[in-house]
N, C-alpha and C positions, 0 to 999 in steps of 0.2 A: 567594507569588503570582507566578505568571509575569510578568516585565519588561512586554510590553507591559499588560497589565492592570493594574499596577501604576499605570504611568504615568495611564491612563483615571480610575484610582480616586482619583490624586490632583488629576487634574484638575476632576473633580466635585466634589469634597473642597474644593477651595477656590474655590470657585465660589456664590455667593446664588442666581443663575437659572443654568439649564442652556441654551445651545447646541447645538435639535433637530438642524439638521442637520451641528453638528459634530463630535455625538455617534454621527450614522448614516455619517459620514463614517471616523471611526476607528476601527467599529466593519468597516465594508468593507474598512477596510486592513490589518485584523489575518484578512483571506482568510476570512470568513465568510459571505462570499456577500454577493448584495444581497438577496436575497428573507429570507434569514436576519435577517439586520442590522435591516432594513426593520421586519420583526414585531416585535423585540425592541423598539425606539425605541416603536413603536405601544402594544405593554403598559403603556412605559410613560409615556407621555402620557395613555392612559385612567387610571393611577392617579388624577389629577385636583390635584393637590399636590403640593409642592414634594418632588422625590427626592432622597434619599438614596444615598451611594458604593457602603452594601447593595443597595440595590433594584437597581443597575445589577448589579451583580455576582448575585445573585438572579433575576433577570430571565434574565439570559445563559445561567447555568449551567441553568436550567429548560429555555429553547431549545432549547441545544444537545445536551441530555438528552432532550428528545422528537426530536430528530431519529432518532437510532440506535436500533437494535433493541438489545433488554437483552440479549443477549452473539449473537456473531459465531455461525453456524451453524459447527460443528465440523467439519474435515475428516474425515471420519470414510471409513474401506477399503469399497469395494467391497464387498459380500454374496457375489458368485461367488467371491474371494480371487482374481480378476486383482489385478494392482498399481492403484493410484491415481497418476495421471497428473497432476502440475501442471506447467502451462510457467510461467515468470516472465518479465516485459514490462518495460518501461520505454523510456527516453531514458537515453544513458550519463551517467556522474557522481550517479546519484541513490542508487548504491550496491545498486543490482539484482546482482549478483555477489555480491556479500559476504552479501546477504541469502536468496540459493538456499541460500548454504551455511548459515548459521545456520536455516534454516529445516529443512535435511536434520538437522543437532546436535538441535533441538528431537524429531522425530521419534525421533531415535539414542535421545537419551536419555529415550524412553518406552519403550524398546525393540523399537522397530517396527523391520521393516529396510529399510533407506531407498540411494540411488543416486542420482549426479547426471551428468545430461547435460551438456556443456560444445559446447553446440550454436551458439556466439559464435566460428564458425570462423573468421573472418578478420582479429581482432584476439586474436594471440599472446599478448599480455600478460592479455587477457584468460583465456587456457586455463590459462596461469601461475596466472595467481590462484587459480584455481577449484582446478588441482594442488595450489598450498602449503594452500589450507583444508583439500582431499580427506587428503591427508596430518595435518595438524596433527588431524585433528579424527577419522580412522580412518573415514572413508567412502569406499565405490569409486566412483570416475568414470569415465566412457564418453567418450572424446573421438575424434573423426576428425582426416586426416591435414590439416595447413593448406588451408585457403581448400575445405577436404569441403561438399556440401550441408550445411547446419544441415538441415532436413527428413532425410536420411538418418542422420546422427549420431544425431537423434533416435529414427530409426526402427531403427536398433540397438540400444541403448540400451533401447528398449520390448520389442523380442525378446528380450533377454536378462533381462531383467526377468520376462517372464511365461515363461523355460522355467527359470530358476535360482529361482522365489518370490519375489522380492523385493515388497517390501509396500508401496512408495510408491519411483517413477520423480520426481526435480524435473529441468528442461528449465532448464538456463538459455541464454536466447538472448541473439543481440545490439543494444547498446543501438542504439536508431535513434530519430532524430527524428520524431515523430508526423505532421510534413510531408510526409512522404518516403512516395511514393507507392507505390515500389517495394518498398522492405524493407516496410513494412505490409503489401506483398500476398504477400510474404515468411511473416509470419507467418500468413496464412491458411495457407498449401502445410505449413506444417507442421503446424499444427491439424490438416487435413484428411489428412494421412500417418499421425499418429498414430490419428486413427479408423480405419484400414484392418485393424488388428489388433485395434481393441474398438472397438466404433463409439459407446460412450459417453470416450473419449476426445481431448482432456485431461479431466477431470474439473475441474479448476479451472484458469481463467487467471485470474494474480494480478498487477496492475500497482504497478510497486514508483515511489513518489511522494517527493519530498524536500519536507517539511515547511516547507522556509526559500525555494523557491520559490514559495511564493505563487501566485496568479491563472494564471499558466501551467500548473501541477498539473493543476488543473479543465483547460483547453486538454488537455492531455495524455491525461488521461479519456475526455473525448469522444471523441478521434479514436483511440484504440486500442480503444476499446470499439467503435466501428464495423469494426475491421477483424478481430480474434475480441474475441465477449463477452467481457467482464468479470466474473469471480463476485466479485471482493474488492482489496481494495486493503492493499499493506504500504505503512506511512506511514514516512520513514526519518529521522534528524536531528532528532527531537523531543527535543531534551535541554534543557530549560525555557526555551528564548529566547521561550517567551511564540504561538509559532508553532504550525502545525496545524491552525489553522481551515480551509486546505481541507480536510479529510477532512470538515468539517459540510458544505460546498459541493457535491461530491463524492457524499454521500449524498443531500443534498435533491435536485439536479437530475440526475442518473442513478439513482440508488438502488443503487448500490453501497457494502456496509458495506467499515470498513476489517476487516483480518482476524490483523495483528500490525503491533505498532511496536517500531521499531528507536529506541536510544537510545544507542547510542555504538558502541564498535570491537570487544569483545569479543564471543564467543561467548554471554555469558548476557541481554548488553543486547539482548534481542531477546526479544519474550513476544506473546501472541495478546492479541487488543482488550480491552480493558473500560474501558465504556460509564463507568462512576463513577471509574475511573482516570486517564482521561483528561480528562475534566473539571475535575478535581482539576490536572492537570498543567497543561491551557493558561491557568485561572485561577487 
C-alpha cells in the first residue's frame, strides 16, 4: 500500500471513533480533490456504524474507480494515413521532455513510424535532451536553428512528416508556466500552424503533470486547457510515494482522462493508463 494511504490506514486502525473532518482533511491532502474527498467521507458516514481501515480504503478505491473511464481512448492514426499529430504541454521540470520521447519508444516499438519535433527552441539543453534520447532510442528528430519559431520547427517537422509517411509527428515544446500569458498564447500559434496543413491537427494535446506536485497540477490543467484543449494527461513521478490523486482531480473537474504514467527514468517506465492499475498503485 502506497505511504500516504498507509499512514490513513493506520490512523483509523487505531482509532475507537473516527475524526470526520480529519479524515476529509487528509483525504484533500493526498490531491484528490475536494469534491472527490468530500463524497468519499459522505459514503461513509451513511454507513451508519463504526468503520473500519477496510471501508476507508474500499470506499476510496470505488471513488476513485468511478471517476475514470475503464481504459483511455487509444491514440489510434488517422483513417486518410496523414501522420497523427500530438504536441506535448507542461510547465518545465515535470519531465515533459523525457516523456515525448518515451512516448515516440512506445509507438517505435509497435512499429509504428514515429518522429519528434524538438520545438523548445530557446532552451539548448533542452534540444540536447531530446538529441541524446532521439539517438539512444533510433528515432529522427526535427530540430531548428537556436532561438527558430517553435511554431515553424513545428511546421517542418509536420511537412516532412506527411511527404516522407511518417505515421505519428510528437511536438515537444517548451516548458512555460501556465501564468505566463505570452508563451500560452505561444502555444495557440502553434496549434493553429499545425492545422494549416491538416486542419484536424494536433490530433492530441497532452499535458504532461508531476504527480508529487500536488494541488498546482490541477492549477496547471486548467490554464493550459484554456489556451489549446486538452485531450489527455501523462501523469509523471508516480513511483509509489502514495501520490497521484490529481489525476482523480484532474478528471472530476475538467474531464480529462490521464493517458500514460511515467514511473521512473527508463525507457520501459512509461505505459498507457489503466484505470485498476492505478488504483492499485496510489492505494
Amino acid at each position: 500500500m502506497a505511504g500516504f494511504f498507509k499512514n490513513l490506514y493506520n490512523k483509523v486502525a487505531n482509532r475507537s471513533d473516527v475524526d470526520w473532518d480529519e479524515l476529509e482533511a487528509d483525504l484533500i491532502s493526498a490531491d484528490l480533490g475536494v469534491r472527490t474527498s468530500l463524497e468519499i467521507v459522505e459514503t461513509l458516514r451513511k454507513l451508519g456504524r463504526k468503520i473500519s481501515t477496510d471501508d476507508v480504503v474500499e470506499a476510496t478505491r470505488n471513488h476513485i474507480s468511478a471517476v475514470f473511464p475503464q481504459d483511455p481512448t487509444a491514440l489510434e492514426l488517422p483513417e486518410d494515413g496523414s501522420p497523427l499529430v500530438i504536441l506535448v504541454v507542461g510547465v518545465n521540470g515535470t519531465g515533459k521532455t523525457t516523456s515525448a520521447a518515451k512516448l515516440a519508444n512506445l509507438f517505435s516499438q509497435q512499429g509504428t513510424t514515429v518522429a519528434l519535433a524538438a520545438a523548445d527552441t530557446f532552451r539548448a539543453a533542452a534540444v540536447e535532451q531530446l538529441e541524446q534520447w532521439s539517438e539512444r532510442l533510433d528515432i529522427p528528430l526535427v530540430k531548428g536553428a537556436k532561438n527558430a519559431d517553435p511554431a515553424s520547427v513545428c511546421y517542418t517537422a509536420h511537412q516532412q512528416a506527411l511527404s516522407n509517411g511518417t505515421q505519428v509527428l510528437i511536438c515537444d515544446t517548451a516548458g512555460r508556466l501556465h501564468t505566463s500569458h505570452n508563451l500560452m498564447e505561444e502555444l495557440g500559434k502553434i496549434s493553429r500552424i499545425l492545422g494549416k496543413q491538416d486542419q484536424n491537427a494536433p490530433h492530441h494535446t497532452l499535458l504532461v503533470v508531476d504527480a508529487t506536485t500536488g494541488g498546482n497540477a490541477l492549477n496547471q490543467a486548467r490554464e493550459f486547457n484554456k489556451a489549446v484543449p486538452l485531450s489527455g494527461v501523462i501523469v509523471t513521478k508516480l513511483d509509489g510515494s502514495g501520490k497521484g490523486g490529481v489525476a482523480v482531480a484532474i478528471q472530476k473537474e475538467l474531464d480529462i482522462a490521464p493517458q500514460f504514467i511515467g514511473t521512473g527514468e527508463e525507457p520501459e517506465q512509461f505505459e498507457a493508463f489503466s484505470r485498476e492499475k492505478f488504483v492499485e498503485q496510489v492505494l
